[in-house]
C-alpha positions in Angstrom: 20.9 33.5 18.2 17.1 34.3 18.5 17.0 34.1 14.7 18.4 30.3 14.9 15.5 29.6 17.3 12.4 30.9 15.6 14.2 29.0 12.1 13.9 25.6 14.7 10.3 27.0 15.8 8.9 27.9 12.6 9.7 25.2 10.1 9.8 26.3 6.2 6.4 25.4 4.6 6.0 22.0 2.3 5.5 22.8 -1.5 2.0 22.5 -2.7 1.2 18.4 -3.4 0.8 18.6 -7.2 -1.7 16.5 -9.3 -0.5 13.1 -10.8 0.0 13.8 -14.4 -2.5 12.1 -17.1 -0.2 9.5 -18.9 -2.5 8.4 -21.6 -4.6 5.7 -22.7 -3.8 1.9 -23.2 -5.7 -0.8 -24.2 -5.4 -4.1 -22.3 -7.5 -7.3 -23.0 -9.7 -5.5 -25.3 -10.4 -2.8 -21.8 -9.8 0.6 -21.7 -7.9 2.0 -19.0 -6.6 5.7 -18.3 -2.8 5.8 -16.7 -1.5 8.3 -14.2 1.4 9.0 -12.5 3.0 11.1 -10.0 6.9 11.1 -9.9 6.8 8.1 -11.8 8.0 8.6 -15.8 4.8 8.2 -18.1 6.6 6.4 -20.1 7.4 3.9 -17.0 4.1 3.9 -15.9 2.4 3.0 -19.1 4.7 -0.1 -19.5 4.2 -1.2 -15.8 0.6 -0.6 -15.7 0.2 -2.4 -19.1 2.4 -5.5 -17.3 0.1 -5.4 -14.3 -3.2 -5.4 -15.6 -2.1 -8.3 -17.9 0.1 -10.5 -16.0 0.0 -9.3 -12.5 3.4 -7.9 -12.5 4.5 -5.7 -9.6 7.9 -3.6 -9.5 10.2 -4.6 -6.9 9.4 -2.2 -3.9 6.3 -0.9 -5.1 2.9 -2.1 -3.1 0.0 -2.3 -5.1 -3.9 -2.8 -4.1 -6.5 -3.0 -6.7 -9.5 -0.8 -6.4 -13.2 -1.8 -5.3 -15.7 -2.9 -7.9 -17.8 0.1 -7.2 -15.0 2.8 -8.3 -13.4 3.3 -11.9 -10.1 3.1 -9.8 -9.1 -0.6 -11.3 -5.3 -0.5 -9.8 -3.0 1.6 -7.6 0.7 1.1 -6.7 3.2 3.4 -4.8 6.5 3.2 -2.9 7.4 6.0 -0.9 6.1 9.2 -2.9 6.2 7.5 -6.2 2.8 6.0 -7.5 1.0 5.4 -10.5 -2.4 4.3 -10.9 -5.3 3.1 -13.9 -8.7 4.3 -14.1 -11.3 2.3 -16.4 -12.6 3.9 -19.1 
């Protein structure tokens, strides 16, 4: 019994937050752009990154802001804990 309660007390930690994995590079209107994920395939993310920064494309589900002019940031979209995001080069 007293070991149930300090299980409801004392909640198991998280795991760690991991960084977003480096996708590659692609190239889109003669720009540069870095592609990174986080439980999004790169794969995935390459192709919808690529469709974004060209047409304007958005996944269904996903939100997407782009960055300011003053960061490299150029795009970021997420839903729930998936996101991917490109960085100028």
């Amino acid at each position: 019994m007293l070991a149930a309660l300090l299980l409801l007390a004392f909640p198991a930690p998280s795991p760690a937050p991991v960084a977003p994995r480096k996708c590659g590079e692609i190239t889109v209107k003669s720009r540069d752009y870095l592609v990174k994920a986080d439980q999004v395939r790169c794969k995935t993310a390459k192709k919808w990154a690529r469709r974004y920064l060209g047409q304007g494309f958005r996944p269904s589900g996903y939100t997407c802001r782009n960055g300011d002019s003053q960061t490299q940031l150029r795009f970021r979209c997420w839903k729930r804990d998936k996101t991917y995001f490109a960085i100028k080069r």
